[in-house]
FIVEX-276874 format. One line per field, with one value per residue (C-alpha): residue in three letters; x, y, z. Coordinates in nm, 2 decimals. Layout:
N
aa = c(ala ...)
x = c(X ...)
y = c(Y ...)
z = c(Z ...)
% end
This chain:
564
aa = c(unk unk unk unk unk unk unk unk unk unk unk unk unk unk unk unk unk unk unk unk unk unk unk unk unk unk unk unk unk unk unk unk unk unk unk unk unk unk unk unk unk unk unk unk unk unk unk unk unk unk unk unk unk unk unk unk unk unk unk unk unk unk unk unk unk unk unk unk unk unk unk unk unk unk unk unk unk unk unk unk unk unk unk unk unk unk unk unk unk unk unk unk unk unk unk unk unk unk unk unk unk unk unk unk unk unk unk unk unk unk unk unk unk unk unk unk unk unk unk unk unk unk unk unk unk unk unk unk unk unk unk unk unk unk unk unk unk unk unk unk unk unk unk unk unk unk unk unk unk unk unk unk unk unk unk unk unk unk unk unk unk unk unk unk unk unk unk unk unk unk unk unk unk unk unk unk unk unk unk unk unk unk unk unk unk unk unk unk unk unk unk unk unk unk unk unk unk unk unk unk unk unk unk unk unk unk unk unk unk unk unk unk unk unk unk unk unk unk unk unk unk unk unk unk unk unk unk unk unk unk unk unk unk unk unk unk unk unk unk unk unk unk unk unk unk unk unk unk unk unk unk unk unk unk unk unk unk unk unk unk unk unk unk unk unk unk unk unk unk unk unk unk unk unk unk unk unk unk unk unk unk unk unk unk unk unk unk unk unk unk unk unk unk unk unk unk unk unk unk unk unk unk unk unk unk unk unk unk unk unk unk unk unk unk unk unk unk unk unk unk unk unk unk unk unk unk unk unk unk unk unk unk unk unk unk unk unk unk unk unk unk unk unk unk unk unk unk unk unk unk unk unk unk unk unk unk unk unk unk unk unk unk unk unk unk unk unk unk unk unk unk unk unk unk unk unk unk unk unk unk unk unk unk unk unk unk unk unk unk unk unk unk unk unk unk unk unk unk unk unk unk unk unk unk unk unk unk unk unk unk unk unk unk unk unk unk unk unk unk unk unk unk unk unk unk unk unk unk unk unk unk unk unk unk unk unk unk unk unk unk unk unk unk unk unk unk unk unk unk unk unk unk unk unk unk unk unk unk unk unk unk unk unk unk unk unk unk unk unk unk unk unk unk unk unk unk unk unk unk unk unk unk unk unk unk unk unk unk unk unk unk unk unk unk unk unk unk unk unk unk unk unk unk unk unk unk unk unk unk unk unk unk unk unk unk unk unk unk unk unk unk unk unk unk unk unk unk unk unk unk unk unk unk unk unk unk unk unk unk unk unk unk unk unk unk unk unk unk unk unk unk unk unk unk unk unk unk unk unk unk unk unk unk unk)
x = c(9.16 9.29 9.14 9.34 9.28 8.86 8.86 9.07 8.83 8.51 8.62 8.70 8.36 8.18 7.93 7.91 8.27 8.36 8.58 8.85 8.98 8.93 9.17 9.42 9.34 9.43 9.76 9.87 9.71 10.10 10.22 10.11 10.26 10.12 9.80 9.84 9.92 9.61 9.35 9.54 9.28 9.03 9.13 9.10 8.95 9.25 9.22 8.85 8.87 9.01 9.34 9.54 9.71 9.51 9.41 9.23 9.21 9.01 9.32 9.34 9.14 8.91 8.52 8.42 8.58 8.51 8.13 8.14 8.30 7.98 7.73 7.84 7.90 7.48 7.29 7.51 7.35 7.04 7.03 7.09 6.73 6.85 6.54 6.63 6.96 7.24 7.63 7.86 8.16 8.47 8.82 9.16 9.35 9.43 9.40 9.05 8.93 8.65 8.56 8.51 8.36 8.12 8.06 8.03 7.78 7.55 7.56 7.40 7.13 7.08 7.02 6.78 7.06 7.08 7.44 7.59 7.93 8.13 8.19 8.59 8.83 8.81 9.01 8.92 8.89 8.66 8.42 8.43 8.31 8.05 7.89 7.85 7.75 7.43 7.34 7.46 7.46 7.79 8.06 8.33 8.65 8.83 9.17 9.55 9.69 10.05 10.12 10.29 10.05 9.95 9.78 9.42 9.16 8.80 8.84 8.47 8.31 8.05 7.78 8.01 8.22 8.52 8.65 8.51 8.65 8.71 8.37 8.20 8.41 8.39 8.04 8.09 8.35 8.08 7.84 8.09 8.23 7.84 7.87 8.02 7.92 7.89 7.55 7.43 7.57 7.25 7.36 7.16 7.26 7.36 7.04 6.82 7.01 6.94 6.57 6.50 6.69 6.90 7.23 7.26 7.60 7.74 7.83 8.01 7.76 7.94 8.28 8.18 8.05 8.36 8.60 8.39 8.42 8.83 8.87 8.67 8.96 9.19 9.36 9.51 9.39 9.45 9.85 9.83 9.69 9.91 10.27 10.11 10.27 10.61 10.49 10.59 10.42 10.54 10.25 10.27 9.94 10.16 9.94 9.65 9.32 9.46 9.51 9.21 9.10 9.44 9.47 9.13 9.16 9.51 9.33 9.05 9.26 9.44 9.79 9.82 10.19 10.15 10.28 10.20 10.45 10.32 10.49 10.26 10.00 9.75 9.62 9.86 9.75 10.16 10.27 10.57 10.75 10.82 10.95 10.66 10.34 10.42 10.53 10.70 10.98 11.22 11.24 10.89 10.97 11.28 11.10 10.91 11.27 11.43 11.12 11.15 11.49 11.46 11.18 11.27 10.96 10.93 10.75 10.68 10.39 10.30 10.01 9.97 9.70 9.40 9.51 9.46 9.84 10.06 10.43 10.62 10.97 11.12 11.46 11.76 12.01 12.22 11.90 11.87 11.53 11.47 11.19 10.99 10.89 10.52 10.62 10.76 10.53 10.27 10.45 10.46 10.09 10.00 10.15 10.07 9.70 9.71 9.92 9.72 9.37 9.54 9.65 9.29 9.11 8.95 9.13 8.84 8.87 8.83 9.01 9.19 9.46 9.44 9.78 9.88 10.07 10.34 10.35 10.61 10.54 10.71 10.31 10.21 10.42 10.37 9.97 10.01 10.27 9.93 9.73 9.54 9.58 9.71 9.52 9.66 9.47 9.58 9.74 9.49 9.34 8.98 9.02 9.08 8.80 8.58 8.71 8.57 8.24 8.22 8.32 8.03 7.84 7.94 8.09 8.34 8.63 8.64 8.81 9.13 9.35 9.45 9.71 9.98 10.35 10.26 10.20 9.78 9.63 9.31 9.18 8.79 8.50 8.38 8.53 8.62 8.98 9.31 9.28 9.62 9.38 9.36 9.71 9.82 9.64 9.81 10.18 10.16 9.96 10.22 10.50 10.36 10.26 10.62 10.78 10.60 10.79 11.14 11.17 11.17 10.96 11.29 11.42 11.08 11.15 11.46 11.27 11.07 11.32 11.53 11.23 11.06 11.36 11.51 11.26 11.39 11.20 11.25 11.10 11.27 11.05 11.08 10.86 10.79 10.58 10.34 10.16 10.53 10.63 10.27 10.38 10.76 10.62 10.39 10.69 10.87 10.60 10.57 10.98 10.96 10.68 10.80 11.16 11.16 11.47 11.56 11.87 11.94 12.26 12.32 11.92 11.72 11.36 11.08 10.73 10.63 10.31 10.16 9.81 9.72 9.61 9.42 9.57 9.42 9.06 9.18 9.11 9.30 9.60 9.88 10.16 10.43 10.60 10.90 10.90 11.31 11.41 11.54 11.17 11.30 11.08 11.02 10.74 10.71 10.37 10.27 10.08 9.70 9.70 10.04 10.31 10.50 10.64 10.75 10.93 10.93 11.19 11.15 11.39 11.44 11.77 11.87 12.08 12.04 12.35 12.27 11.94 12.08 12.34 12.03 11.82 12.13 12.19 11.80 11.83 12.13 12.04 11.67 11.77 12.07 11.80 11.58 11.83 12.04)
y = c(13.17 12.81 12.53 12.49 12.84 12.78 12.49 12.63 12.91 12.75 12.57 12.84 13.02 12.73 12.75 12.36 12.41 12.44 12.73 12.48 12.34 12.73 12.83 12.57 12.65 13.00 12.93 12.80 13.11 13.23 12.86 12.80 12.47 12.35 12.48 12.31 11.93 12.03 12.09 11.94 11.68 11.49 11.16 10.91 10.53 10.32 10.02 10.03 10.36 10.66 10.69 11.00 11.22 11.37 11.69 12.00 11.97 11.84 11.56 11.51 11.29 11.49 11.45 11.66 11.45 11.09 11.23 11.29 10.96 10.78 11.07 10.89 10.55 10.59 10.74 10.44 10.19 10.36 10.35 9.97 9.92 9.69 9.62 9.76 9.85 9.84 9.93 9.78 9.95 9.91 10.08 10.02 10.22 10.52 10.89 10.98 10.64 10.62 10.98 10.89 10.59 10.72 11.05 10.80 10.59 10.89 10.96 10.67 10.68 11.05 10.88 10.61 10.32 10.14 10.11 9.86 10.01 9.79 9.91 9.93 9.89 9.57 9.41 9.42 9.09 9.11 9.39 9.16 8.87 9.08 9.21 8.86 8.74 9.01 9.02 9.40 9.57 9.70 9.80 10.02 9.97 10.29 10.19 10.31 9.97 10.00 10.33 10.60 10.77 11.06 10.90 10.74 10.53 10.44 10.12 10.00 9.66 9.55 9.31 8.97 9.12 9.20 9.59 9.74 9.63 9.91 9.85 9.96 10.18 10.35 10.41 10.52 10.79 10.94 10.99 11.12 11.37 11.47 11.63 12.04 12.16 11.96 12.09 11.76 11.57 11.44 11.35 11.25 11.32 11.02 11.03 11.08 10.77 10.55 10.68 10.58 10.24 10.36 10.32 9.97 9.91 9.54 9.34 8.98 8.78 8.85 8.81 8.45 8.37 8.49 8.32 7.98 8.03 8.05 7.79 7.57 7.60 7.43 7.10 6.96 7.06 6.74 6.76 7.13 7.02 6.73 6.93 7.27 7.25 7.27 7.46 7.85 8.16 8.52 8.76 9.14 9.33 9.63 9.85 9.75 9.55 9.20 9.22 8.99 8.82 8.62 8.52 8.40 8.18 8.08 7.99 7.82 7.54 7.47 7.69 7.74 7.91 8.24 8.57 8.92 9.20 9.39 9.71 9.68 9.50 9.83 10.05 10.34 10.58 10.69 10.37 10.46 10.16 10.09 10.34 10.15 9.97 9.66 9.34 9.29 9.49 9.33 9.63 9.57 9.30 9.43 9.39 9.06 8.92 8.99 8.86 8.51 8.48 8.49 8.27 8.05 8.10 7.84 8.16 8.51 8.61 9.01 9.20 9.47 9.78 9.66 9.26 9.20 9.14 8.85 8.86 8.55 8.53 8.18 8.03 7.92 7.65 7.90 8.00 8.39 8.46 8.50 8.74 8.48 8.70 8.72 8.47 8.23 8.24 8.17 7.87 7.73 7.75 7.64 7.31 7.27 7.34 7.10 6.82 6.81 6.81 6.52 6.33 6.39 6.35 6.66 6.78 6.89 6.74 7.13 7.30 7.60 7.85 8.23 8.42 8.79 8.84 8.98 8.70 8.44 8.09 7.86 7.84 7.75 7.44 7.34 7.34 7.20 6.93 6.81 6.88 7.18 7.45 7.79 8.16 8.46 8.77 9.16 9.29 9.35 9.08 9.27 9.10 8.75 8.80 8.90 8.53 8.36 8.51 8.42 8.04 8.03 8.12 7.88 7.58 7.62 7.61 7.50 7.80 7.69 7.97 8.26 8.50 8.76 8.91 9.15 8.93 8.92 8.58 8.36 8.02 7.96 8.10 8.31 8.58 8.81 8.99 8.90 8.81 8.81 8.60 8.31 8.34 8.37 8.05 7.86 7.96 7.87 7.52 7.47 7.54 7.31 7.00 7.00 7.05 6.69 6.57 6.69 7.02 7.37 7.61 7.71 7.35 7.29 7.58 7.46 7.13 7.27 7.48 7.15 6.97 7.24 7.50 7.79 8.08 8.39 8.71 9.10 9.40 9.78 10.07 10.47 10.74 11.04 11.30 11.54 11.62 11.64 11.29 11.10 11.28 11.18 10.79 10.79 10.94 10.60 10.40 10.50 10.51 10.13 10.05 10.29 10.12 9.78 9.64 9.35 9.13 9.12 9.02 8.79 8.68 8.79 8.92 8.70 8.88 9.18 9.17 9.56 9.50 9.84 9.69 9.42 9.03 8.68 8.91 9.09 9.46 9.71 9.85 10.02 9.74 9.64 9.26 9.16 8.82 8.64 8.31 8.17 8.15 8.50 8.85 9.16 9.39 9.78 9.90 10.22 10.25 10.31 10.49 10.68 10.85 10.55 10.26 9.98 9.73 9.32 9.12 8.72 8.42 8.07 7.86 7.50 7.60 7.92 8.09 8.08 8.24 8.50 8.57 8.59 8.83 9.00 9.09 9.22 9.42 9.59 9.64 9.73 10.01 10.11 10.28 10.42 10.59 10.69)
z = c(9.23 9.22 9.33 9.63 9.74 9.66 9.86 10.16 10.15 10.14 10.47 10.64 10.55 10.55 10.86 10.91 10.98 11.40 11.54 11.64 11.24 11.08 11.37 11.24 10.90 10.97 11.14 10.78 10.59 10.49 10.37 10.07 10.04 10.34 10.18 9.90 10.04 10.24 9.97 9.64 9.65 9.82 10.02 9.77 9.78 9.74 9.89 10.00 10.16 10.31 10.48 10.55 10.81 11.05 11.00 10.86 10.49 10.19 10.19 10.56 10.76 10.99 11.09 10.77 10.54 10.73 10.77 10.37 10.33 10.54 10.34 10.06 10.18 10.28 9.99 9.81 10.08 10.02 9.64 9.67 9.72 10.04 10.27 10.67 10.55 10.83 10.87 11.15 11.22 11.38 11.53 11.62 11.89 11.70 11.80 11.66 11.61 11.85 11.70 11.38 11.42 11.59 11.36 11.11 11.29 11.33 11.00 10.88 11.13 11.01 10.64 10.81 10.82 11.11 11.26 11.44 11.69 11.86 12.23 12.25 12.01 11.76 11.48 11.14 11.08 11.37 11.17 10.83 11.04 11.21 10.89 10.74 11.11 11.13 10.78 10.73 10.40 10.46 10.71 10.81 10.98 11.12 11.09 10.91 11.02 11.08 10.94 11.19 11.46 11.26 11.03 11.03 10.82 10.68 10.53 10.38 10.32 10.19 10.20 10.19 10.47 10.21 10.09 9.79 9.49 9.24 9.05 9.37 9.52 9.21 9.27 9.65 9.53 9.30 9.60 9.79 9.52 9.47 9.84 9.76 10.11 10.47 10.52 10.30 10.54 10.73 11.13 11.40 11.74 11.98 12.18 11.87 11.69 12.00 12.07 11.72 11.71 11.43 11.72 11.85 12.05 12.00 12.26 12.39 12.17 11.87 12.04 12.13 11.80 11.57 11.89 11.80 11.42 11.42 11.71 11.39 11.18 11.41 11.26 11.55 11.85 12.10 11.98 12.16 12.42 12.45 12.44 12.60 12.93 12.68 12.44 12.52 12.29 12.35 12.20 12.13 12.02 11.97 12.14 11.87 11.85 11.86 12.28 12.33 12.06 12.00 12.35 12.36 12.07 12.16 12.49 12.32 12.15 12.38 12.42 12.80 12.86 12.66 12.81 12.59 12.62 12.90 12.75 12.41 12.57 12.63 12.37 12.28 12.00 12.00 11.96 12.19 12.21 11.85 11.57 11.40 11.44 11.21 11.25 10.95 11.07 11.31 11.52 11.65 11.80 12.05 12.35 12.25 12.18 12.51 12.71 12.46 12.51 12.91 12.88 12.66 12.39 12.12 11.92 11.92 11.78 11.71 11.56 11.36 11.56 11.35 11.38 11.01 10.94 11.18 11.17 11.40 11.49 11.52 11.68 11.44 11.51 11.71 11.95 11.75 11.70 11.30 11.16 10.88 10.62 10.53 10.21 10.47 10.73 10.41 10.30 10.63 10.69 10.34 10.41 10.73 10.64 10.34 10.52 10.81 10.60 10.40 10.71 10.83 10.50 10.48 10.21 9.96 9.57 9.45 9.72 9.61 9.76 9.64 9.69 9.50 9.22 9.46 9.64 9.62 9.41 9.73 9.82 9.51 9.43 9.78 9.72 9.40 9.54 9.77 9.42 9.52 9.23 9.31 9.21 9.17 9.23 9.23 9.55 9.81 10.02 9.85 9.55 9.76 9.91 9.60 9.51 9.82 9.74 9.39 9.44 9.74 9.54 9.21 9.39 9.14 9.41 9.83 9.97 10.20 10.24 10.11 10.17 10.05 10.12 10.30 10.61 10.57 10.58 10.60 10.63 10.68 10.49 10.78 10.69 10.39 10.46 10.63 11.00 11.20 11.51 11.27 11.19 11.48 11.61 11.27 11.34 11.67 11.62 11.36 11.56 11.83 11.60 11.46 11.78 11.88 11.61 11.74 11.50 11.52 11.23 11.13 11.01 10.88 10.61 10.57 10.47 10.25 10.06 10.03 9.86 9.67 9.56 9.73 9.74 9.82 9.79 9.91 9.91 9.87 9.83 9.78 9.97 9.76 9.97 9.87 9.51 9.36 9.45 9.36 8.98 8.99 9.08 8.79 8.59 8.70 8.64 8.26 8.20 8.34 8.06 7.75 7.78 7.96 8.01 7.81 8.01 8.37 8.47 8.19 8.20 7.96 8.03 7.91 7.90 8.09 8.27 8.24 8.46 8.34 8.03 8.22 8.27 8.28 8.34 8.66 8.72 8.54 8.78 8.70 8.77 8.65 8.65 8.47 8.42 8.38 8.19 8.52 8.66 8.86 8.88 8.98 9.00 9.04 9.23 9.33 9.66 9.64 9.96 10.02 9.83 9.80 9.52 9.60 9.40 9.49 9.40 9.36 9.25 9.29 9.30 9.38 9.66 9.89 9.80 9.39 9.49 9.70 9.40 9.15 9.41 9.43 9.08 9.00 9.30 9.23 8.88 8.90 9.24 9.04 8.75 9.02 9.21 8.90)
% end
């Protein structure tokens, strides 16, 4: 017998198992293929957790395997040797997410870990905050962020408030692997977790107190209040977590006219208004855009469902509305962060920005331009993070911002992952600060490509499903490092970058970045979470056309050999 077949077998013989998941495990009995993207493998840590569709299944996300997940996740708290030992969690709008969360939360209490659940649905910058805020050993964050409705998510964090790196993940995954059956999954009831104080539900206090430590970050707050009469902000949650928190903190500093879609204002696990959840897809924003245009907005603002990732739309010279990309939107806030803290003089001697290696240079020569140096770290706002930690602790670095492509940002310490609620509060202070001075955010990125080069950037990936497509991307992957190209459209390569051989002391990943004499690249990264590889593009060009023209070419060329 395979492994497939073993491991569909032991669940539906397995008496920890309910009635309800063997019936649906019978009802695939005669598809073997269905059988075999079910069990093929567990739900894998990618980046800092689960994700997966949800389902019956060894690589589905269900209450067995999240309750193995947090099994694991606790004997690891446990063998920490932390004193009173506590978890917060977390969860978006999702179908299931309550469910889990709270099948989670009862199984730390039922390995002596106190947990810590937020009431109603919360971002998961919110949860990262909270875990720092009451001294927790770790955290969890149920969550799939923008991907479709089927799927859902167990993001972990640890004690800094920031996802498991690999070195302890690593060490989660071996727990969880230890657990064969779900009887060694130890689970209080509800009533049994709250009699013993091992339940605690969180309330407004800790709200107030993450509200209060945004609204700090805030570099101009009399300038809002000044133009806020003028000053228009369309908002869209879609459907997700970031509802109350950004209005609050928009309210907090001062932005008075802001209207949220009321379509996507309220939790929907279906997401029915959008084809997608994520607001760094122009689609998203249809509705946001007809309600700005009839108003008159000076910015829409949207939200991803867990508000870790802020996408904003701006007007062009014509009045259109204009997605910024995450790069842009990145730029933007860069130098309005480090203008304003120099106009203020509270720009820090050792101040620091971290950015991705994915992520376009424009931010980098703009902090450098205010002489703040720039970082690069893997992809995933984890390994940010693990950099915030490290320099509070060492004092080698002041933290300022840090952010990547894929529309995730932070500024402040108070925190240890992307948080669309402070992003959202930047944008829009931006916007309103530069609107005082007679522009738009569109002509201030024209600005700044006219000063600092024309940085243009794109993404294109490929979606593989199932165990046959996660092979044919690592067949890719290795055809891309065995036989690099060596000219691109009349530029030759200069240096390939193969982070699976570990770079400039980061993590060993299995990247690739092609590196042009022109100052252009691309880069070819398989997902950590999906069946999916996606390639970035970047170049720079004195004028916007010659950089489109450059994009161009390494697009057409580096598609051309994917697609055959």
């Amino acid at each position: 017998m395979t492994r497939v077949q073993t491991e569909y077998q032991l669940w539906l013989q397995d008496p920890a198992v309910d009635e309800q998941t063997k019936q649906e495990l019978q009802a695939i009995r005669e598809d073997e293929r269905e059988i075999e993207d079910r069990f093929y493998k567990d739900l894998e840590f990618g980046t800092g957790g689960l994700r997966g569709v949800i389902g019956a299944g060894t690589n589905r996300i269900n209450v067995y395997t999240v309750g193995r997940a947090s099994q694991g996740l606790a004997q690891y708290v446990n063998g920490t040797g932390a004193v009173n030992p506590a978890i917060v969690l977390a969860y978006d709008s999702r179908h299931m997410s309550p469910e889990f969360a709270l099948e989670s939360a009862l199984v730390f209490a039922g390995n002596g870990i106190k947990a810590y659940l937020f009431k109603t649905l919360h971002a998961t910058p919110q949860l990262s905050f909270a875990v720092r805020y009451l001294g927790a050993t770790a955290g969890v964050v149920v969550t799939a962020s923008h991907n479709p409705p089927e799927y859902n998510g167990y993001k972990v964090y640890g004690a800094d408030g920031g996802q498991l790196v690999p070195e302890f993940a690593e060490q989660v995954i071996d727990h969880v692997q230890s657990i064969n059956t779900f009887d060694k999954v130890k689970k209080l009831s509800q009533q049994e977790a709250e009699a013993q104080g091992l339940l605690a539900w969180l309330g407004d206090d800790v709200d107030q107190a993450y509200i209060k430590a945004v609204t700090a970050v805030s570099q101009n707050p009399d300038i809002i209040k000044e133009i806020s009469d003028d000053f228009r902000v369309v908002f869209t949650p879609l459907h997700g977590a970031g509802n109350i928190p950004v209005r609050e903190v928009l309210k907090a500093v001062g932005f008075e006219q802001v209207r949220v879609v009321p379509e996507q204002e309220l939790p929907d696990a279906q997401f029915s208004t959008v084809k997608s959840p994520n607001p760094e897809e122009r689609e998203a924003f249809t509705l946001a855009i007809a309600q700005a245009k009839d108003w008159n907005a000076d910015i829409i603002i949207g939200t991803d469902p867990d508000a870790d990732r802020m996408g904003a739309v701006v007007k062009d010279p014509n009045g259109e509305y204009v997605v910024l990309s995450g790069n842009q939107s990145g730029a933007i806030i860069v130098n309005y962060l480090l203008s304003s803290m120099k106009e203020r003089g509270t720009l820090p001697a050792n101040g620091v920005v971290i950015k991705t290696i994915v992520t376009s240079e424009m931010g980098a020569v703009i902090a450098n331009h205010y002489g703040i140096p720039t970082l690069n770290t893997l992809t995933g706002f984890k390994y940010i993070g693990e950099k915030m930690s490290q320099f509070e602790k060492t004092g080698e670095y002041t933290y300022l911002f840090g952010y990547e492509e894929s529309y995730g940002y932070l500024a402040g310490d108070y925190a240890r992952d992307k948080d669309a609620v402070i992003a959202a509060m930047l944008i829009a202070e931006a916007a309103a600060y530069y609107k005082k001075q007679g522009k738009t955010l569109y002509e201030v990125l024209q600005e700044l490509y006219e000063s600092f080069g024309y940085f243009l950037e794109k993404l294109e990936s490929r979606t593989l499903k199932g165990k046959d497509g996660v092979e044919q991307i690592g067949r890719m992957v290795e055809a891309w490092r065995t036989n690099p190209p060596t000219e691109i459209s009349g530029t030759r390569v200069s240096s390939v970058e193969d982070y699976a051989q570990g770079i400039n002391g980061l993590p060993r990943e299995n990247v690739l970045k092609f590196k042009l004499e022109d100052g252009s690249w691309f880069c070819l990264r398989p997902s950590g979470t999906e069946p999916k590889i996606k390639f970035y593009f970047a170049v720079q060009g004195a004028t916007g056309p010659e950089a489109a023209q450059q994009l161009d070419g390494i697009i057409q060329y580096v598609l051309n050999r994917i697609d055959g």
